[in-house]
BAMARDREN-593972 format. One record per residue (C-alpha): residue number from 1; residue in one letter; x, y, z. Coordinates in nm, 2 decimals, m for minus. Each point is the difference from the previous one (the first is absolute). Example, Ala and Ser with C-alpha at 12.3 -4.5 7.8 and 13.67 -1.06 7.14 Angstrom:
<rs>
- 1, A, 1.23, m0.45, 0.78 .
- 2, S, 0.14, 0.34, m0.07 .
</rs>
This chain:
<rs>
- 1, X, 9.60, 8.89, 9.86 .
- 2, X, m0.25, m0.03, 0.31 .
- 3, X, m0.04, 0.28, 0.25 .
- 4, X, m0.02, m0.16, 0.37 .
- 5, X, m0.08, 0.20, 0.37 .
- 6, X, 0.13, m0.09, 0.29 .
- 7, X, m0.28, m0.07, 0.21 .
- 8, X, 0.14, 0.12, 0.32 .
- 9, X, 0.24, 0.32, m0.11 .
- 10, X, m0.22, 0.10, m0.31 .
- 11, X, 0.30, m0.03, m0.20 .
- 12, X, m0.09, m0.08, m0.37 .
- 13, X, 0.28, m0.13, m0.27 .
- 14, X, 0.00, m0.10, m0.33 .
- 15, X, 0.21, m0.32, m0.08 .
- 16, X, 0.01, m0.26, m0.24 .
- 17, X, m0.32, m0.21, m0.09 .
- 18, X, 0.21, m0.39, 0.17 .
- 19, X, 0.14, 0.23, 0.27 .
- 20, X, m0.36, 0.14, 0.08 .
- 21, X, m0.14, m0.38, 0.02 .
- 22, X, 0.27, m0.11, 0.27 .
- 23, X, m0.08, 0.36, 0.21 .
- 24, X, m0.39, 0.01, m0.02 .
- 25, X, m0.13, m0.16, 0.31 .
- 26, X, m0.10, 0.12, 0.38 .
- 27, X, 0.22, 0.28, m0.04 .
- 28, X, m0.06, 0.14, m0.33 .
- 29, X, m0.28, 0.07, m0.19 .
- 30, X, m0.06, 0.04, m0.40 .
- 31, X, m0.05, 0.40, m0.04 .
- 32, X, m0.08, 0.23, m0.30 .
- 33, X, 0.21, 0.14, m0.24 .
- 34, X, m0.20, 0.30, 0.04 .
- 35, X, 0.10, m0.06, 0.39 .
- 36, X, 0.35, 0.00, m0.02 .
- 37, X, 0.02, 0.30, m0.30 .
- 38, X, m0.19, 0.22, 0.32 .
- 39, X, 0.31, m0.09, 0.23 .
- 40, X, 0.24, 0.09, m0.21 .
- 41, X, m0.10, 0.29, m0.13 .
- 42, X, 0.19, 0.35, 0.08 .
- 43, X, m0.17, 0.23, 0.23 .
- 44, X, m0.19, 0.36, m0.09 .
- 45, X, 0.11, 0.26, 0.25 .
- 46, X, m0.34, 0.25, 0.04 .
- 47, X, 0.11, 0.35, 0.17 .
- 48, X, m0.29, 0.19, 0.07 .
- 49, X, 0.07, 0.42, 0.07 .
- 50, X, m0.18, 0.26, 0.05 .
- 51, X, m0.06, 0.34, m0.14 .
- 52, X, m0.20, 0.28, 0.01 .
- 53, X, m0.27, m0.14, m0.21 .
- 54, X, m0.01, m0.35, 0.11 .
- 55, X, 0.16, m0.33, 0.06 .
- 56, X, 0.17, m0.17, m0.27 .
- 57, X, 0.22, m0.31, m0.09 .
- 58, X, 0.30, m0.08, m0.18 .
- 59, X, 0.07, m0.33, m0.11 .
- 60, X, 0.30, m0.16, m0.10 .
- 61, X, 0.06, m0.36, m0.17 .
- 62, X, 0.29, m0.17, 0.10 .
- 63, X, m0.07, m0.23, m0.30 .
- 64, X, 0.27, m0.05, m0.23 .
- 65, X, m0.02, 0.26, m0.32 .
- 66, X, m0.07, m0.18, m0.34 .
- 67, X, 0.25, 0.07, m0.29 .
- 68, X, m0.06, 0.16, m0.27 .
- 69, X, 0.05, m0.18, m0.32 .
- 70, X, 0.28, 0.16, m0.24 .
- 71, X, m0.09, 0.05, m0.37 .
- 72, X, 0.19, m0.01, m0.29 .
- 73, X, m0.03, 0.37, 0.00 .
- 74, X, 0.10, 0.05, 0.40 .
- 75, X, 0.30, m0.15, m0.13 .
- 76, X, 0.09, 0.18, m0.33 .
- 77, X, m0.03, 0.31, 0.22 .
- 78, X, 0.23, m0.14, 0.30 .
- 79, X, 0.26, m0.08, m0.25 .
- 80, X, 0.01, 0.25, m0.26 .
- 81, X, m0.08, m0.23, m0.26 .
- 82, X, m0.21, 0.14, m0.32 .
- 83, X, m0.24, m0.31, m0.08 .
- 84, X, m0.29, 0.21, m0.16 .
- 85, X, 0.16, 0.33, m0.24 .
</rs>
């Protein structure tokens, strides 16, 4: 896989490495991985308020939550089921 930018919209894709060789050219350009990860990425929303004591900020991620890996145990105790007496 090859990330490209469109050298005149500053679009970047990602496409297959024989599909990138037929596309790079005048148009577009070989870009970063790094490059196209920053694109892509989901926006932080920043509120700032204020109170009586000051200015302050509240972030929030709209990055996707990680899951939490089930153990053996999370499951025995979903379930009902006695592994360990």
């Amino acid at each position: 896989m090859k990330c490209l930018k469109n050298s005149q919209t500053g679009t970047i894709v990602r496409v297959e490495d024989k599909q990138a060789q037929q596309m790079v050219g005048s148009t577009w350009k070989y870009v970063s991985k790094e490059e196209w990860k920053n694109e892509n990425k989901p926006s932080v929303d920043v509120n700032i308020g204020h109170d009586m004591g000051g200015s302050y900020e509240v972030k929030k991620n709209k990055l996707p939550q990680k899951r939490k890996k089930r153990t053996t145990k999370d499951i025995e105790d979903q379930y009902d089921i006695g592994g360990s007496e």
